[in-house]
N, C-alpha and C positions, 0 to 999 in steps of 0.2 A: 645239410639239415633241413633247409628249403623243402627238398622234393621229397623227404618221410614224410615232412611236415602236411604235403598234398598229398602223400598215399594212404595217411590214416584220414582225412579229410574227405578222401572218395570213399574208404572204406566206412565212414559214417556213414555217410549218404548212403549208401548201399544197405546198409542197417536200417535205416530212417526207412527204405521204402518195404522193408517186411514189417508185416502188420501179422501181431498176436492175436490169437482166436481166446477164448475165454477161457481153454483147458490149457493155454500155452503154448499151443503148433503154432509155427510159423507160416504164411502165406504168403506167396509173390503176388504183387500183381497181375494183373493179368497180361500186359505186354511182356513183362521180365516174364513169365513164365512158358510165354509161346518163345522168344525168342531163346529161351535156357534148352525148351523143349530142340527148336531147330536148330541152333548148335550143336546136340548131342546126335541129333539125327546124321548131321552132317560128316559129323566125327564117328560114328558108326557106318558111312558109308548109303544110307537109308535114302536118298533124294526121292523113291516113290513112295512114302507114306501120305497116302489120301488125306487121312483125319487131320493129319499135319498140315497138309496143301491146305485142305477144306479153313482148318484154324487161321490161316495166316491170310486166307482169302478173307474170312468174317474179320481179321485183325485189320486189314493192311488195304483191302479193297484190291483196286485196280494195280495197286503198284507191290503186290504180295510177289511174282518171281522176279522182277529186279530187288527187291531188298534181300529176298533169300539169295540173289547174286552176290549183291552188295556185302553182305556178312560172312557168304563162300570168299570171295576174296581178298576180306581183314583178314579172314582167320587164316587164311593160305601166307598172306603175306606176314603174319604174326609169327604162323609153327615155321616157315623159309628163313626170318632172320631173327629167332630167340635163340636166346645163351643155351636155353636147355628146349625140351620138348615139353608143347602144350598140353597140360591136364583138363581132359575134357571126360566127364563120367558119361556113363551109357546112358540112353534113356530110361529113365522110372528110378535111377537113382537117389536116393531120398537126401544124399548128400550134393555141397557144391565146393567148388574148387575155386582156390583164391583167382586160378586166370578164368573160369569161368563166370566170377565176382568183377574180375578186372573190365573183361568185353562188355556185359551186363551196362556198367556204370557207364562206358563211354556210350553203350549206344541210348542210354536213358541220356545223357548229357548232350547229345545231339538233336534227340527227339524234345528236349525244352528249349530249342536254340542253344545250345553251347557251340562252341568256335572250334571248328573241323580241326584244325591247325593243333591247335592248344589239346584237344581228346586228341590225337593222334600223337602227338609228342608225349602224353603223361602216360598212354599207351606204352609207344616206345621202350619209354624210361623204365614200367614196370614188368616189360620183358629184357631188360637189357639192352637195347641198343638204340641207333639216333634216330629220329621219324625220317624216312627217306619222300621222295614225291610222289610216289608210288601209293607209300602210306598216307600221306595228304589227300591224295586224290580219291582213294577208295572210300577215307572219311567223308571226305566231301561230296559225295555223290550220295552216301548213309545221311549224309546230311539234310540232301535237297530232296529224298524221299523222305523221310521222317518227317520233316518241316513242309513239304511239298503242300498240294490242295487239301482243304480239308475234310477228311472222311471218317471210316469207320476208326481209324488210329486216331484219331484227336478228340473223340466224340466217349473214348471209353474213362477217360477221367481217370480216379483213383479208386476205382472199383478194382478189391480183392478175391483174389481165387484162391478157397482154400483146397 
């Protein structure tokens, strides 16, 4: 009961960070939305979309192709040991997908200092299986870029993209 109890808890949070527009559209942030975008990218097979590079370079600075490492490799090690296969929508999709929801949170919960270990295990657990070292380690490294120097990623606040 514990660990529903932390997946509707993450799924709040994940609620909490879309902000309504006055007509009622929903908006990501703007880090959840470059990283929604380079998920789908990823999962479409896309690694040369410029405007994407370009995004995550204004996002991310200096450490933009290791964190697009860094989240090729969660998500490799996520669709390698889940129960079922990763739902990941295309890009311009105007929907989002509860594992698309799931990564979101953990790498928002990294990027506030959250505990590599801990977003890795509630990972885990919301794909089915135990956090291996593997998956520790890839958090952990999402970790120490996200938290790393501070730049263009820590400097955007909670400014919303609709």
């Amino acid at each position: 009961m514990k660990g529903f109890r932390q997946e509707q808890m993450a799924e709040v949070e994940m609620d909490a960070r879309l902000s309504f527009r006055a007509d009622g559209m929903a908006g990501l942030e703007e880090f959840d939305r470059v990283m929604l975008w380079g998920l789908r990218c990823m999962a479409a097979g896309r690694f040369d979309c410029g405007v994407l590079r370009r995004a995550m370079v204004d996002l991310c600075g200096r450490s933009a192709d290791q964190l697009v490492g860094g989240v090729l490799v969660l998500v490799r090690l996520l669709a390698a040991r889940s129960q079922s296969a990763l739902r990941l929508h295309l890009p311009g999709s105007t929907v989002m997908s509860r594992d698309e929801r799931a990564i979101l949170s953990a790498l928002a919960q990294l990027r506030e200092g959250g505990d590599a270990e801990a977003a890795a295990a509630e990972l885990a657990h919301k794909f089915g299986f135990c956090a291996d070292l593997s998956l520790n380690a890839a958090a952990g490294y999402l970790a120490v870029l996200l938290a790393g120097e501070p730049g263009p990623i820590h400097r955007i606040g909670r400014r919303t993209v609709h």
